[in-house]
N, C-alpha and C positions, 0 to 999 in steps of 0.2 A: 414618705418621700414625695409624692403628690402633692402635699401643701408646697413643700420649698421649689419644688419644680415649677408652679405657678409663679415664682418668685422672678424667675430667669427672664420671661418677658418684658416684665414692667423693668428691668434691668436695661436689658438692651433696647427698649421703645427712648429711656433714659437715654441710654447712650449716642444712639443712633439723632435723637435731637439735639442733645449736646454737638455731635461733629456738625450735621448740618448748619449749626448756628455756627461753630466756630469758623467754617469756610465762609459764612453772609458777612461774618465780622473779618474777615482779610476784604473783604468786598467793599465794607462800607467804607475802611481805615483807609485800606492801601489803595484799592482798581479806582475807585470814585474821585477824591482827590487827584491821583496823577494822571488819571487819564479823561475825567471830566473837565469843562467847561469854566474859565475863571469868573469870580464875582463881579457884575457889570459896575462898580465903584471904580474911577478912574485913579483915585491915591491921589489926585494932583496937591490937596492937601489936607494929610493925615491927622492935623489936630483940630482943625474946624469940624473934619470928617467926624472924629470920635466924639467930640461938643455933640454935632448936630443928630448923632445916634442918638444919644440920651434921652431926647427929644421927639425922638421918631416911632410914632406907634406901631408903621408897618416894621420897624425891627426889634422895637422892643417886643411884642405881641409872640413872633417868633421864639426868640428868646426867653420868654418868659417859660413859654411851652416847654422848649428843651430841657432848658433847667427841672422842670418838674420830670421831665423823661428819666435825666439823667438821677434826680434822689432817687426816686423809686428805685431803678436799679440800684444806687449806693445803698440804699434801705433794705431791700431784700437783701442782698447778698452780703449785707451786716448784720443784721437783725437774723438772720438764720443761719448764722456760723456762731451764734452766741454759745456757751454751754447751757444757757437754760432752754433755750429752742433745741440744742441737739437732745438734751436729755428727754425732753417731749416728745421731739420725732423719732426719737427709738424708744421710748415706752409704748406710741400707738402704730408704730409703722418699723420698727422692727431693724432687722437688715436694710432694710427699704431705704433708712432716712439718708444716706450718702448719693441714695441715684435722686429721691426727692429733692434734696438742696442741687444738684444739679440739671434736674428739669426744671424749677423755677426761676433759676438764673438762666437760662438758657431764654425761659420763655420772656423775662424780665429785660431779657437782654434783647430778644425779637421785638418789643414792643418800641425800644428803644432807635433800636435801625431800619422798622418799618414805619414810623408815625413821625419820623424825625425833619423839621422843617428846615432847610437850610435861608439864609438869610444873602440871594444874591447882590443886593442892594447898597448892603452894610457896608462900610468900611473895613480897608484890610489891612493888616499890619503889616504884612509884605507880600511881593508878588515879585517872580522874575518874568520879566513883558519883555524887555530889548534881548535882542542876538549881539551878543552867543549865549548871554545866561538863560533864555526863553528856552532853548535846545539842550544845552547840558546840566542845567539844574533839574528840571525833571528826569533826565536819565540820570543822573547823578542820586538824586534820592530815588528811583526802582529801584537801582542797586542796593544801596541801604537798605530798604523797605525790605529784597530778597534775601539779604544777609540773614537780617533781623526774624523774618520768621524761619528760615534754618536752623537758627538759634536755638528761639523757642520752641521748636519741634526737639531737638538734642537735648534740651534740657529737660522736658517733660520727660524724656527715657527716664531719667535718672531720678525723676521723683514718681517713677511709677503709674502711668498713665490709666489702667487696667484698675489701681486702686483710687484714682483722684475721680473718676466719670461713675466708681459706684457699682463695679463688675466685679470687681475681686472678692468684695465681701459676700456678693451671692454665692459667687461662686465657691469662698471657702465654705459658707453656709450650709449649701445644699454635700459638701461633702465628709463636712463636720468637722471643720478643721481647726474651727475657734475665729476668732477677730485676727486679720494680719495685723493689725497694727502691735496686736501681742507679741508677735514675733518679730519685730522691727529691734535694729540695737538701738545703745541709748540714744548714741550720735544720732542716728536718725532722727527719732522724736523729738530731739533738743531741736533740731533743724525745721520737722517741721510748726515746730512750737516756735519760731522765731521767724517762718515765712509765711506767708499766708499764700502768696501771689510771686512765682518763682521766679516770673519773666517781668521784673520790676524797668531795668535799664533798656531792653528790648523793646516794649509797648512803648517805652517813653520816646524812642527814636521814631519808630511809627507813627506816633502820634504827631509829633513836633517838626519833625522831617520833610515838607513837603514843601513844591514851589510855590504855592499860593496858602498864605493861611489868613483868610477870612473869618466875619465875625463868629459863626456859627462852630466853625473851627476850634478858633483860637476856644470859646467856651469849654469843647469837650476837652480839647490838650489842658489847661487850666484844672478842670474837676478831677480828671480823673486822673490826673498826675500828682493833686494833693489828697486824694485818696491811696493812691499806690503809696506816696510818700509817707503817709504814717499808717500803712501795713506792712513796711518794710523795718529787719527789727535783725540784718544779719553780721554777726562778727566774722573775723579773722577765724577761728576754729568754723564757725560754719561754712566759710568758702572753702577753708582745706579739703574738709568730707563733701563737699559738692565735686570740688575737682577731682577728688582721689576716684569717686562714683562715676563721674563721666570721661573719667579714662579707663577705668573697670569696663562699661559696655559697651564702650568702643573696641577694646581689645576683643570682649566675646565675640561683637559684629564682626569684626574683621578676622576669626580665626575660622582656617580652612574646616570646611566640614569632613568629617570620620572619609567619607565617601568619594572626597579629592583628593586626600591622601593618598590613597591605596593606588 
């Protein structure tokens, strides 16, 4: 028992990175954008503008960077969801390889939103500057922005968040209870054999959603909205058992406990 117990740490040091990151990324998508500073490009005109980018080292040079930010990320976090990388990482790391693949995206994903250069300079595809769209465009997209991740917190329930960050496998582990995903039905696997990435339309409002989208911007909505777009793979039977499942633990959340009853 002592080996699997040593297990539980590197589980939750996993875990505990994983969330950390995922609050830095509301930070960098959502707080940054609507509540930072717009691109000092005036817009006055948008096709000279995007001409004279092309042209421009100080934004190419930027951009260049990001882009290699952002493969990497696309690279890790493809390249080791393959089956021939999971079957490696669970021959030398065991239980281990689900908290692995998400400590490296996590950390893949740090590197991305700490080194990441924004390009103030650049040309912007749109900006709301004049009142009243300067005032209620940005509170117009928070709103969104707050929907959007309530969203994807609701849906994460329902695909199990204890088993996607890499804790539940320790945890059946250490108590011997076999692989959860053996005990999943079939719907289940089919589903998550058809999603990769559950909060597909979600990201993408976050992403695209804001008052000012700048060059550096527009870049990541771009990449990683054609990344989402061909790891998204869901039919009609898959949204049925999504919705059927997220009115299931909404009803559990919502039923009185044994102890309000009485």
């Amino acid at each position: 028992m002592a080996p699997a117990l040593l297990l539980v740490p590197a589980a939750l040091a996993s875990f505990i990175l994983a969330f950390g990151t995922g609050v830095e990324f509301v930070r960098f998508t959502s707080l940054r954008p609507l509540l930072g500073g717009m691109p000092k490009s005036d817009g006055s005109d948008a096709h000279q503008g995007w001409l004279a980018a092309l042209q421009d080292r100080s934004i190419l040079a930027p951009l260049a960077w990001d882009l290699g930010l952002l493969l990497l990320f696309v690279g890790q976090h493809s390249l080791m969801a393959t089956e021939t990388v999971k079957a490696w990482m669970s021959r030398y790391f065991g239980v281990l390889q689900r908290s692995l693949y998400v400590a490296c995206t996590a950390l893949a994903l740090q590197l991305v939103m700490r080194y990441w250069e924004s390009v103030p300079r650049g040309p912007v595809l749109w900006a709301a500057r004049t009142e009243p769209w300067a005032t209620w465009v940005p509170l117009l997209c928070f709103v969104l922005h707050i929907i959007s991740w309530l969203l994807i917190f609701s849906i994460l329930l329902v695909f199990d968040y204890a088993e996607l960050m890499g804790l539940k496998q320790v945890y059946y582990h250490v108590l011997g209870l076999g692989e959860p995903l053996a005990l999943k039905s079939p719907r289940a696997l089919r589903l998550f054999s058809h999603l990769r990435h559950p909060v597909c339309v979600e990201l993408l409002t976050v992403l695209w959603v804001v008052p000012t989208l700048g060059t550096d911007r527009l870049l990541l909505a771009l990449l990683l909205t054609l990344y989402l777009g061909l790891a998204h793979g869901l039919d009609q039977q898959d949204l049925r058992y999504l919705r059927a499942q997220l009115q299931r633990k909404l009803h559990l959340l919502s039923r009185p406990q044994e102890g309000e009853t009485k």
